[in-house]
N, C-alpha and C positions, 0 to 999 in steps of 0.2 A: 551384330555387335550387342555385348551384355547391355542391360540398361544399368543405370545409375542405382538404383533401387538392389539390383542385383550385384551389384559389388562392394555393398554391406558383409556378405558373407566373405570374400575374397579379402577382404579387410580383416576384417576377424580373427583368418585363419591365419591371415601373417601376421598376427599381433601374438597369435598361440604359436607359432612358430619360432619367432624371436623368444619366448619367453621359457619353450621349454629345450631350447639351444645352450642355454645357460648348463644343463645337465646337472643342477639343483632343485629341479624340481621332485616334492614324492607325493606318492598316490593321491593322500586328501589333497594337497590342492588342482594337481590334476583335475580331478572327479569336480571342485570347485569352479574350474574352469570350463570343463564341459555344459555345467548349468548355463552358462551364457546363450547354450545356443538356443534355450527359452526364451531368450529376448528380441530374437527376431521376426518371430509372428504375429501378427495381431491378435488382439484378446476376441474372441469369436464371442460373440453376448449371446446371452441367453441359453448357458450351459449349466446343467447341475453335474458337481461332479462327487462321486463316493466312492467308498472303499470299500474294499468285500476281500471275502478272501475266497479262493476257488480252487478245489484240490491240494488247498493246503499252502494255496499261493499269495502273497497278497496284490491286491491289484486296484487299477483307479478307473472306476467306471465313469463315462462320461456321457451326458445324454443330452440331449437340446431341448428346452425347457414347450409344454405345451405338443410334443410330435408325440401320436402315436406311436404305442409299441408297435412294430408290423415284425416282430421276432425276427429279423435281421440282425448281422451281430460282425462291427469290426475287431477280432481281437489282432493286436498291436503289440510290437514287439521292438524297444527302442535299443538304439544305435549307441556305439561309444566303444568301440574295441569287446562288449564282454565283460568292461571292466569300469567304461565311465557311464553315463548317461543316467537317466532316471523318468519315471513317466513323467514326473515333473519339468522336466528338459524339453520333452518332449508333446505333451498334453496340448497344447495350443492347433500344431501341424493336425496333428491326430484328430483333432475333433475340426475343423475345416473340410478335412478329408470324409470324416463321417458323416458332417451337416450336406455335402455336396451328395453321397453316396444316398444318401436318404436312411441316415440304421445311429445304433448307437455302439459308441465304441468303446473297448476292456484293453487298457493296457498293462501290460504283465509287468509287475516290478518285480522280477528273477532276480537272485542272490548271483552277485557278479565275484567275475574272477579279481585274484587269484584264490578266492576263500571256495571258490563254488566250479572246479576245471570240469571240461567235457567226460563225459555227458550230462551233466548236474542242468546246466540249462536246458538242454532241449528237453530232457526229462521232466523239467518244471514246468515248460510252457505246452506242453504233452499233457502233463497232470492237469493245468486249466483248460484245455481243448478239451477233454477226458470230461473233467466237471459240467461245461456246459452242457452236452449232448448226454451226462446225466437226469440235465434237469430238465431234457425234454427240448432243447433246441434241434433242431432240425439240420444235420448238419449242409443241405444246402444251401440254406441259408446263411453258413456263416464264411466269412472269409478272413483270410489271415495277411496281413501288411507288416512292413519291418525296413527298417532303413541300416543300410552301412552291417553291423555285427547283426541286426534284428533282418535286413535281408537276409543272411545268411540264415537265420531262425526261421522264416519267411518260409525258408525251402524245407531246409530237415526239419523242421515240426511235422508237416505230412506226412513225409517219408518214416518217422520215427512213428506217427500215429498208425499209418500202416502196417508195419510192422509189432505191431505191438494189439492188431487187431479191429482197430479203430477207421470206422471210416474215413472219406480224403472229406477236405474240407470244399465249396465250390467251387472253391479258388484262392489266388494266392497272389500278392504285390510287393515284389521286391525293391526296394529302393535304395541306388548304387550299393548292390552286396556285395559283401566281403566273401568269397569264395574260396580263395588261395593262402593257406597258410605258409606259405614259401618264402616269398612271393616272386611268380616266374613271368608276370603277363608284361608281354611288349610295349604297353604305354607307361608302365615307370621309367622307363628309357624317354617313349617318344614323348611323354604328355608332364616330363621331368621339371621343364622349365613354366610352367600353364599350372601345374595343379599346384595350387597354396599351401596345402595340409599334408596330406598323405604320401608318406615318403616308405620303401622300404625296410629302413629301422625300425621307422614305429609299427611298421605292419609285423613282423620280428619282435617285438616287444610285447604288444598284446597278442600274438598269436601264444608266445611261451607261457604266458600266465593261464591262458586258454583248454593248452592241449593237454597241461598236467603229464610229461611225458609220453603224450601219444606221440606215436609219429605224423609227421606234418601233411604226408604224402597220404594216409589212412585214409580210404572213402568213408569214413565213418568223420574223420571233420574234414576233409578236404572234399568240398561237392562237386570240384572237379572232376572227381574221379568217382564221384556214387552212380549207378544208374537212376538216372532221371524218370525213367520210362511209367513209372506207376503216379507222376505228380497229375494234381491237376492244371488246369488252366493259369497260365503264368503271363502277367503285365511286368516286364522286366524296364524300369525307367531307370537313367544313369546321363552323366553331364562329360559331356566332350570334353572338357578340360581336366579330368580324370586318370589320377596315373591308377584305379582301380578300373577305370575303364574296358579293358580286354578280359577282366572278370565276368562280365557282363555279357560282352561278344562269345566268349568260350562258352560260357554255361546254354547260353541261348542257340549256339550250333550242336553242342551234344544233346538238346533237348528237344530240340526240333527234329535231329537224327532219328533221336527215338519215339518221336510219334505224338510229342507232347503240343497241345494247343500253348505254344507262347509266341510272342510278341514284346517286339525289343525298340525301345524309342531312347533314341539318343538326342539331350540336348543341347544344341552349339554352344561353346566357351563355358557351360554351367561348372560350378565345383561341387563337392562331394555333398548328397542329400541340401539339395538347393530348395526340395521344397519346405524346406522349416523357415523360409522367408514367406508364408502364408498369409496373403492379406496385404503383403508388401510388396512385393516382386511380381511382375505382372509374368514372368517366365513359372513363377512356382504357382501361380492361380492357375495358368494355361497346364500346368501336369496334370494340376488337381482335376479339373475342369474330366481332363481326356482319362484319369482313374476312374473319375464317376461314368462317364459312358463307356468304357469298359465294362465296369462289375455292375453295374446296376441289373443288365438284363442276365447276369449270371447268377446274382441271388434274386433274380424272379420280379423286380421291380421295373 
């Protein structure tokens, strides 16, 4: 059973739920809304955080006051459809994650849709991968994380960085990604009544603002259908109570098909990107916890 602590979020989601039922809601306050889920992590002390820009990107570096630099590098990739989120939303989780990892971490403030449709983001968060390994970062040392729309970035930043020439990055943590621009996976059916938030309209909503007329089925935004084969090492974490849930399962059988080092952890009753209750929820400490022993002996620490 969830804890108490962990049905702050489930609270949450039904209060964004009811409110954008009304079908008066528009974008800014949306994107308004979304900031909230800033409010569920604990302020992690002892962070300096700045702004840089990186291939032309702007972004919010985040570092833990007093650690050596040991050139390890989380770049970050926040969640919200493509269209809401902000490092700012997100910046709390992010650096929990880095402070446990042992690195400092970049999150990419990407121009969101519908001003910026695919490919404009992966392009951007490609441009700042691009930039580091400019300036002499190493790229096994760096790994790439992304929760809900920044999972999905998570995955095609590599596959775009490959393509485009660029080395793979160590490795890569997707958290509950969005995968399916459709959306066809069988827990919006079964996980209908359990998941708070995500519902196939809204997945339909910001997928359109997204694809800019791609088609939705495209391996170029549907990762369902990309070949996985060339990623690297993949921590795919996702919450049972998820009707994104089978995104997670699919992506992780075509990738293990094709030869890719992932591993897929599913967590009872959680809801979508449960760990941005960081520092609160004793289930998103325990993800945090099992990301760092994960990637640490990936980027060499």
């Amino acid at each position: 059973m969830s804890t108490t602590q962990a049905n702050a979020l489930t609270e949450m989601y039904k209060s964004w739920t009811a409110r954008m039922a009304t079908g008066t809601m528009e974008l800014p306050e949306m994107r308004t809304m979304f900031e909230e889920w800033g409010t569920l992590a604990t302020e992690p002390e002892g962070f300096a955080y700045t702004t840089l820009s990186l291939g032309g990107v702007p972004c919010l570096e985040a570092v833990e006051t007093g650690r050596a630099d040991n050139g390890r590098v989380l770049l970050c990739f926040h969640g919200g459809g493509f269209v809401c989120g902000s490092p700012e939303s997100h910046r709390k989780m992010f650096a929990h994650i880095a402070r446990a990892v042992g690195c400092k971490a970049i999150i990419v403030d990407y121009t969101r849709t519908p001003d910026n449709p695919h490919p404009g983001i992966v392009n951007q968060c490609t441009a700042v991968y691009g930039a580091l390994l400019d300036q002499g970062y190493d790229p096994r040392q760096i790994a790439m994380i992304g929760d809900s729309a920044g999972g999905n970035l998570a995955t095609a930043v590599p596959l775009n960085a490959l393509r485009e020439g660029l080395p793979a990055p160590a490795a890569s943590v997707p958290l509950s990604p969005w995968y399916d621009m459709e959306p066809t996976g069988e827990t919006f059916v079964t996980n209908a009544e359990v998941d708070a938030f995500v519902s196939p309209d809204a997945v339909r909503l910001m997928a359109g603002m997204y694809l800019g007329g791609a088609d939705p089925s495209d391996p170029g935004v549907n990762l369902l259908h990309a070949d996985p084969s060339a990623l690297p090492p993949l921590l795919i974490q996702v919450g049972g109570y998820e009707a994104l849930l089978d995104d997670s399962r699919r992506f992780h059988d075509r990738a293990k098909a094709a030869g890719v080092d992932v591993t897929l952890q599913i967590y009872p009753e959680m809801q979508h990107v449960f760990q941005l209750m960081a520092g609160k929820a004793p289930e998103a400490d325990d993800a945090i916890d099992k990301i760092a022993q994960w990637l640490r002996p990936r980027l060499g620490l």
